[in-house]
N, C-alpha and C positions, 0 to 999 in steps of 0.2 A: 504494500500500500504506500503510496507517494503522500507524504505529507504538503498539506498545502502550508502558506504563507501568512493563513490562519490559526493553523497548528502550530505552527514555528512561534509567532508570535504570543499565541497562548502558553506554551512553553516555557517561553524565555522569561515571559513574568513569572511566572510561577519558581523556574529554577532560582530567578533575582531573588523572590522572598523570601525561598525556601534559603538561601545561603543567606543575608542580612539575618532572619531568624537564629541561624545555627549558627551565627557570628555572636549574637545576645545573649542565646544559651551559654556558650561557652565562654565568654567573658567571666557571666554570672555563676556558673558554676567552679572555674578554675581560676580566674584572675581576682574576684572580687574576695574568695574565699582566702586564700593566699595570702594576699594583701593587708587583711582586714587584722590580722593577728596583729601586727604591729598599728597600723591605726584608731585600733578602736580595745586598745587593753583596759577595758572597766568592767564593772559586771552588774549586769542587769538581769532583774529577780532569781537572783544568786548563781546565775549565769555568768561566763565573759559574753560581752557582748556578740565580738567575731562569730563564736558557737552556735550563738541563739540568731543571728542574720545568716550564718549560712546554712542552720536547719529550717526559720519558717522566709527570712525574707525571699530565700531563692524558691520558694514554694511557691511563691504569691508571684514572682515574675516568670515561672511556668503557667502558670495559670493565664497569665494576661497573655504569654506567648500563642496558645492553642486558642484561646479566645480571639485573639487577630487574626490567627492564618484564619481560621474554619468563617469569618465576618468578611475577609480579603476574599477568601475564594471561594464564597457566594455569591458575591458579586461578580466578580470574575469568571463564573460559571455562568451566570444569566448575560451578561454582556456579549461572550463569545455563544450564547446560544446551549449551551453544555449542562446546563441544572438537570438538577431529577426530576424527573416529570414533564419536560418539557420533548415536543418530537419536533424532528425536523422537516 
């Protein structure tokens, strides 16, 4: 099957987001955790802080991650025609 220029296009955003996404993730999971040990040495509700941000903050910015893609590529899906439910 030849992809049209369509396809291509729908693609390329999608791979765009999908890698910005996996850019945030990883930031948030390996750099911000890292980092935080030395910035943030205090403790909160008898926690160090670092601990208690990189168990629930990075929680919360998965959260908002999967909530964007799945908001982006519904849109994205009825623009290029491609939603569920929808026939060509």
């Amino acid at each position: 099957m030849q992809l049209t220029d369509k396809h291509r296009e729908y693609w390329s955003r999608n791979l765009r987001l999908t890698a910005v996404l996996l850019a945030i993730w990883f930031v948030v999971t390996f750099v911000v955790g890292y980092l935080a040990r030395d910035a943030f040495s205090f403790n909160f509700l008898g926690w160090p802080f670092a601990f208690w941000m990189g168990a629930q903050g990075s929680l919360v910015v998965y959260v908002v991650i999967i909530w964007y893609y799945a908001r982006y590529m519904n849109k994205l899906d009825q623009e290029y025609g491609v939603a569920e439910g929808e026939e060509e």
